[in-house]
N, C-alpha and C positions, 0 to 999 in steps of 0.2 A: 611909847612911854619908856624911859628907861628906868633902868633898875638900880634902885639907890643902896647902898651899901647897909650891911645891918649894923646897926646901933652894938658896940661891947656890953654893953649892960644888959640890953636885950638874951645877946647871946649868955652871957653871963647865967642868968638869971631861968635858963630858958631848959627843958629834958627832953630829950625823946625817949618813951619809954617803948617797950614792945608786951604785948600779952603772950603769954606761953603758949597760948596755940597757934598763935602769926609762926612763932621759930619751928615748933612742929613741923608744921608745914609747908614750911619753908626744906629742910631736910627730909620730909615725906617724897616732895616733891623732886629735890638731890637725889635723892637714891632709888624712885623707882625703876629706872632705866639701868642700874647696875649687874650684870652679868654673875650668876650665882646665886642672886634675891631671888625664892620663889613668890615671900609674901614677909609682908610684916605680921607680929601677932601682937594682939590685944589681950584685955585680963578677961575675966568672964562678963562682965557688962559691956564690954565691945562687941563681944561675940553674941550675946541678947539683941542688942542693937542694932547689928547688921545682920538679924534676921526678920528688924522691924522695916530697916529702908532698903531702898530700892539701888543704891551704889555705895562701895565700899568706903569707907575714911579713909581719908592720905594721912593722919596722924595718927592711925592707928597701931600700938604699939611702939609709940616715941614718949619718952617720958622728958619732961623739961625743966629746968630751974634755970631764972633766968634774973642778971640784977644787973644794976647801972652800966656798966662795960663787957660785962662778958658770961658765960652761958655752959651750964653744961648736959649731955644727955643722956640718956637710956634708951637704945635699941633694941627689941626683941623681934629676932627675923628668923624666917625658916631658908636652911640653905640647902642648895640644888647639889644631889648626891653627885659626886664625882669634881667639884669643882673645890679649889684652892681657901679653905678660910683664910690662911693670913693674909690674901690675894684680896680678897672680897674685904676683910676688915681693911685694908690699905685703903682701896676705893672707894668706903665709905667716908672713915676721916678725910680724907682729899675731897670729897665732891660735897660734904654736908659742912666742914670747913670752909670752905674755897667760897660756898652761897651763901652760909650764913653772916660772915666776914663783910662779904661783897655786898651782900644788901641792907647789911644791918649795922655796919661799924665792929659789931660785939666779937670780943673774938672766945674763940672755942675752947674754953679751957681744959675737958674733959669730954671724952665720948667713949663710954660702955656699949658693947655689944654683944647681947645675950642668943645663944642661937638655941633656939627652943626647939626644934626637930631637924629633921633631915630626910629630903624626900626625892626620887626620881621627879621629873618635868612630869611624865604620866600619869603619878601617882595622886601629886596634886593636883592636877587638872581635874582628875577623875573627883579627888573628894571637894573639890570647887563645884564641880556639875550637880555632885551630890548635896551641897550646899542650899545652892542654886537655887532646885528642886524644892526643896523646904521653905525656902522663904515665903511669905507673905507678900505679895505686892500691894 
């Protein structure tokens, strides 16, 4: 079957919208692999939260506001003691830019990045385990 061309008025007429937590996640997803990201942080009902479920949210600590063309964000992340913030804020914009663009049209008008503590790699592991620990499964 071929593919018949779309109608202008169709198009015309026509939105793709996104929900604010599609773009979250979308940039949860950008930046977990980032070098210097120990963790993203959440408000205190994130952290209620993920002591009720059993794996962490990828949107955890991305705040979003999003409208017909274009999108902006709020990051709050904890970063790894010894490593470069302007390095790490560079790599954020570039990789949460770069996905959201690519998969959305939207482009990135603005991106905050709030860095809420600062910890060795051991330090947080440790208070993760001790996290961990606590949870409820």
């Amino acid at each position: 079957m071929a593919v018949q061309p779309l109608n202008a008025d169709l198009i015309k007429n026509s939105k793709l919208k996104f929900n604010e937590d599609v773009i979250a996640k979308i940039a949860g997803m950008a930046i977990r692999d980032i070098d210097g990201i120990l963790s993203m942080n959440g408000n205190v009902f994130d952290n209620i939260a993920d002591k009720i479920r059993s794996k962490e949210d990828i949107t955890k600590g991305i705040d979003v506001d999003v409208g017909e063309k274009q999108t902006a964000l709020d990051l709050e992340i904890i970063l790894e003691y010894g490593k470069d913030a302007h390095q790490v804020f560079e790599n954020i914009l570039h990789e949460v830019s770069s996905a959201i663009e690519s998969m959305t049209g939207l482009k990135v008008i603005e991106t905050n990045v709030y860095i809420s503590d600062v910890m060795t790699k051991k330090e947080w592991q440790q208070q993760n385990k001790n996290n961990e620990n606590n949870r409820v499964n």
